[in-house]
N, C-alpha and C positions, 0 to 999 in steps of 0.2 A: 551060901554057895560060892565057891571060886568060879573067878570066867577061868573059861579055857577057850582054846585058839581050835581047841574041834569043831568046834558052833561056825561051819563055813559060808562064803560066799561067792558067788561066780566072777568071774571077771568083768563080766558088764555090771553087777552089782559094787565094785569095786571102784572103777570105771566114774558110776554116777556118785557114791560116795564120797568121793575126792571131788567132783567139781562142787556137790550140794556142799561140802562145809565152807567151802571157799568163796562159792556166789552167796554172798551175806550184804551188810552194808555197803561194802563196796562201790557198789553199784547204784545208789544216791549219791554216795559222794565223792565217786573216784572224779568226776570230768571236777569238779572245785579243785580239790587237792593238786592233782595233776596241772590245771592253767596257771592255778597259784607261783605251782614251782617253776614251770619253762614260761609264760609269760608270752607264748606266743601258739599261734594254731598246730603247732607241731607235736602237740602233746598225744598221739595216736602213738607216735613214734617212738613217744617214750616205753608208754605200753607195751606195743610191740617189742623193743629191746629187752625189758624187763621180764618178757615171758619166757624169750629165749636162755635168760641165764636161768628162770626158776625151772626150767626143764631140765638141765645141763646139773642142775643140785639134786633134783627131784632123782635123773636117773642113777645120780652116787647113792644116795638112800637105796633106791631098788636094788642096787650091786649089795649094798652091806649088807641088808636084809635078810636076801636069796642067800647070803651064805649061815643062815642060821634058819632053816625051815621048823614053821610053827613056833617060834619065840620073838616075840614084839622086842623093841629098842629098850621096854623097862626090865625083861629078861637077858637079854645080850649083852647089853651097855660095860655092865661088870667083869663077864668075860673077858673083853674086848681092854677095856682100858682101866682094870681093877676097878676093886669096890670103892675107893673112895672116888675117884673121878669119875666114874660110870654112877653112884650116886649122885654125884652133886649134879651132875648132868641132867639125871633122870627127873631130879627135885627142880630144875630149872624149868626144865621140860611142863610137869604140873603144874607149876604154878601160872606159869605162861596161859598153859589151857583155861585154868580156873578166870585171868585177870580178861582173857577173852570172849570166855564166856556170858562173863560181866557187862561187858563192852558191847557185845551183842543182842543180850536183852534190853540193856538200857536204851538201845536204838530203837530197838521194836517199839519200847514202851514212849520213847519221844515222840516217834514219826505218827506214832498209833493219838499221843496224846494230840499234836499238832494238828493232824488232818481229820479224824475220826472223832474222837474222845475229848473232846476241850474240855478241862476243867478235872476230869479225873486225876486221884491221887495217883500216885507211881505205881504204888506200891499195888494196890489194884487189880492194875496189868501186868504186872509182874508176879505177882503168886501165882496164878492162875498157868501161868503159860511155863513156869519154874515145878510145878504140881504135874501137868501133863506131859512135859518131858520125862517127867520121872518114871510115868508109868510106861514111856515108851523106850528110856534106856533099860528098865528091868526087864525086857525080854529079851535083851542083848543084842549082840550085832547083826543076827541073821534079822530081828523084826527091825531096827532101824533101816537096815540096805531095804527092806519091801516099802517101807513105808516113803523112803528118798523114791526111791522106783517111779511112785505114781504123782508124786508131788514134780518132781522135776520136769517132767515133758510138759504138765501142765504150765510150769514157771516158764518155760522157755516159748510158750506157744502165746500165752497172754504179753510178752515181749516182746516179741518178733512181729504182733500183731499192732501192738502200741505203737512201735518203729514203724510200722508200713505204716500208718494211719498218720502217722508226723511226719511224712515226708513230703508231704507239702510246706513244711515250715524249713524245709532245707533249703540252705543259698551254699553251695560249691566256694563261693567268695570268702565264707567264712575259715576255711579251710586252706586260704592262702595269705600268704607266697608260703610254699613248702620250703624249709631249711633257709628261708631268708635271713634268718642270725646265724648259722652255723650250727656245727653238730653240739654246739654247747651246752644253748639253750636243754636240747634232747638229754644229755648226759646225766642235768640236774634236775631233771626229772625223774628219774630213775627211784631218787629214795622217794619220793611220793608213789609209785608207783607197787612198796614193798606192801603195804599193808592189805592190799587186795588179795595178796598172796599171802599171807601168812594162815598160818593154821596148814601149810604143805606136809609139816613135819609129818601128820597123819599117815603118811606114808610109809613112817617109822614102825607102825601098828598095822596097818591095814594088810601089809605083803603076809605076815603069818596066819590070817585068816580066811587066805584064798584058795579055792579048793585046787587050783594049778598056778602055784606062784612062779612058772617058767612063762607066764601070760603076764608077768607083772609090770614089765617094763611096757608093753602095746598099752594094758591096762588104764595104767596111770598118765603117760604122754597121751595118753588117748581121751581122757578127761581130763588132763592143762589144757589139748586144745582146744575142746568146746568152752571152754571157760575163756580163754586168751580171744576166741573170738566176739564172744561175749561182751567182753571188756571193752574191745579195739571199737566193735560195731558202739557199743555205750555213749564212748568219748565222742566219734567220729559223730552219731544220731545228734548227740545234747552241743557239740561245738557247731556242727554246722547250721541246726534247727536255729539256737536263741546267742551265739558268739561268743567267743573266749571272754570278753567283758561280762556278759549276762552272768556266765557259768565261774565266774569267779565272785562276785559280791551275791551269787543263792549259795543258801542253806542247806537246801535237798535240789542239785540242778536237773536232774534225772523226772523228778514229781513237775519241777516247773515244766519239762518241755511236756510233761502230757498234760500241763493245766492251759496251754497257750493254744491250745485250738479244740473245735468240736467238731461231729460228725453227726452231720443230721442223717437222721430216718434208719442209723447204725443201732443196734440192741442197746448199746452205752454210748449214750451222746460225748460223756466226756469219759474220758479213759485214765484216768488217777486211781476213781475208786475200783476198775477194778483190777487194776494193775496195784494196787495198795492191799488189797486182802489176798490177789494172792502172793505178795511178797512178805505178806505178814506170815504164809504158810513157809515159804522157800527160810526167811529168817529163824522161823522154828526149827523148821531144820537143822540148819548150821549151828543154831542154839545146842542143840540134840547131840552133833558131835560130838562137839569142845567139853561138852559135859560127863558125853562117854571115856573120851581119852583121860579125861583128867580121875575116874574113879577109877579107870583100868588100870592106869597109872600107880596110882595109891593100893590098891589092892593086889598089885603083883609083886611090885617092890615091898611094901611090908607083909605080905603073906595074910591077907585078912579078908573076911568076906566080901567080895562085891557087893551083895544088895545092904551093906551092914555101911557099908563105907556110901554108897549112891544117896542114901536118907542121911549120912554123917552132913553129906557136902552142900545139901538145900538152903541151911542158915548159911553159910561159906559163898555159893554164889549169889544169894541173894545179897548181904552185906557190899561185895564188890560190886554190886549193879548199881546199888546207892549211895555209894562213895562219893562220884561227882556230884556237886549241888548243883552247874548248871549247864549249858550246853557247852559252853568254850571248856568248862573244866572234860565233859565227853570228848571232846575233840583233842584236847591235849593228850588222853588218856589212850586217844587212837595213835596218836603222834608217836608216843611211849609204846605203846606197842610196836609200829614199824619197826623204831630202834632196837623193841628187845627182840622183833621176830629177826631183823635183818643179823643182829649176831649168833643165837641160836639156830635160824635157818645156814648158816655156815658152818658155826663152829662144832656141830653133834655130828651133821653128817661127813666133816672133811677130816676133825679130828679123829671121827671114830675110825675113819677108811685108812688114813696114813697111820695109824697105830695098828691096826687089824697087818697091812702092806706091809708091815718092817715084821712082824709079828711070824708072817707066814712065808717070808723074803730068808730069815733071820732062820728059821725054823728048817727050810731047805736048804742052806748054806749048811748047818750045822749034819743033816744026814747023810 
């Protein structure tokens, strides 16, 4: 069976989509990464800056998109910027998804082994959850958006809950002097702040499968923001609870602030484990995506079955998930990713728009 871009979705399906593939790991390890690079309580602001330009990229996507209805970025690309550059683009683009999608279950399968699971092999937790994706990408887009649907208010509401119940470990002190070094500090925070965002490119695919892509631009800025609040509220909750010192020498700083207090007489006295399985669902998620774009990918650009190509790809992500032998070697691999998100999250959608602009600039000069 080929996908096809009839298989629709609504715009709030859309909507939660885009924030589900994107609230992934992040969200244990954005407040580390982030203090690591500004070095001081200002690292919200980084955030915050950082959401405003991935919105400001996100909505040149929605522009490029909207001018080719019902064709994803691995259909259009060619058009747009011929077939050689519109492939190598498109083949950047997969690969990207695939070393992501890697990156994503190995986190599942660490934090799963760390907290949960001691002593289990990788690979374990890893089959298992690389098997059930599978059966959930073969029903294509319309069952992954139902299945984000019911998972995400759930993620958000075991969050929000987690937050309220640590807000007693908040000290306001931690979170000052505001801009006491200057805007500096905030600046070089910035690349730490890409990898939270990366996987936006989705956006590139998602507009041709919406059943009113003239909603695409509310859509999508509509789920950065839930996400950019997310993030802001993350850094803000885990700096102010345990301080930019705490949240730079942890591993998962996000887990330590729910392991630093309890709540008697509460359902869950302590709020890790259940704030851990259901992140373990949210990360399956995001798993789910990366996995989707990347066989969509492969199956449009070479003209070949999706479900033929979706069983191709299980040894393929699973090998990248065990690439890294150890946690620093994960963390470099995330690192490596920002890098390649931050030049592909530029260079597809700005290339593609000033090529398409001279295209159709050039094209009404000429009539």
């Amino acid at each position: 069976m080929f996908i096809r871009t009839d298989d629709k979705i609504t715009s709030t399906q859309a909507a939660v989509f885009l924030s589900n593939t994107l609230l992934g790991a992040g969200i244990l390890t954005l407040p580390r990464s982030v203090s690591e690079s500004v070095k001081t309580p200002d690292s919200w602001l980084s955030v915050l800056l950082g959401g405003a330009i991935v919105m400001l990229v996100v909505l040149l996507m929605v522009k490029i998109s909207q001018q080719f209805p019902g064709k994803t970025v691995f259909q259009y690309a060619g058009q747009v910027s011929g077939r050689v550059i519109g492939g190598a683009l498109c083949l950047l683009l997969i690969l990207y998804f695939i070393i992501i999608a890697g990156f994503e279950i190995r986190t599942v399968a660490e934090v799963t082994m760390f907290f949960l699971l001691e002593g289990t092999p990788i690979w374990a937790i890893l089959l298992p959850i690389i098997w059930l994706s599978t059966y959930l990408v073969y029903g294509g887009i319309n069952s992954i958006a139902r299945v984000f649907q019911i998972v995400f208010p759930i993620s958000l509401m075991t969050l929000f809950i987690s937050y309220a119940l640590s807000f007693r470990m908040f000290d306001i002190n931690n979170l000052r002097p505001v801009l006491g070094n200057g805007l500096a500090p905030v600046f070089s925070g910035l690349k730490s702040t890409v990898l939270i965002f990366t996987g936006c490119e989705v956006t590139l695919t998602l507009v041709a499968f919406m059943q009113n892509p003239k909603q695409a631009v509310k859509a999508m800025l509509g789920g950065l923001s839930v996400l950019l609040v997310i993030y802001l509220l993350t850094v803000v909750m885990v700096i102010g609870g345990i301080s930019v010192d705490s949240a730079v020498t942890s591993t998962w700083p996000t887990i330590d602030l729910m392991r630093s207090f309890e709540v008697s007489g509460f359902i869950f006295e302590r709020m890790e484990f259940p704030f851990m399985v259901i992140w373990l669902m949210q990360m399956f998620c995001n798993f789910s995506s990366f996995f989707f774009q990347a066989t969509l990918g492969i199956s449009q650009i070479f003209r070949l079955k999706f479900h033929s190509i979706l069983y191709a790809l299980i040894p393929v992500i699973f090998i990248s998930a065990m690439l890294p032998k150890t946690l620093s070697d994960l963390f470099a691999v995330g690192d490596a990713i920002g890098k390649m998100g931050t030049v592909l999250f530029l260079l597809v959608p700005v290339l593609l728009s000033v090529i398409w602009l001279i295209r159709v600039k050039g094209l009404k000069q000429h009539v």
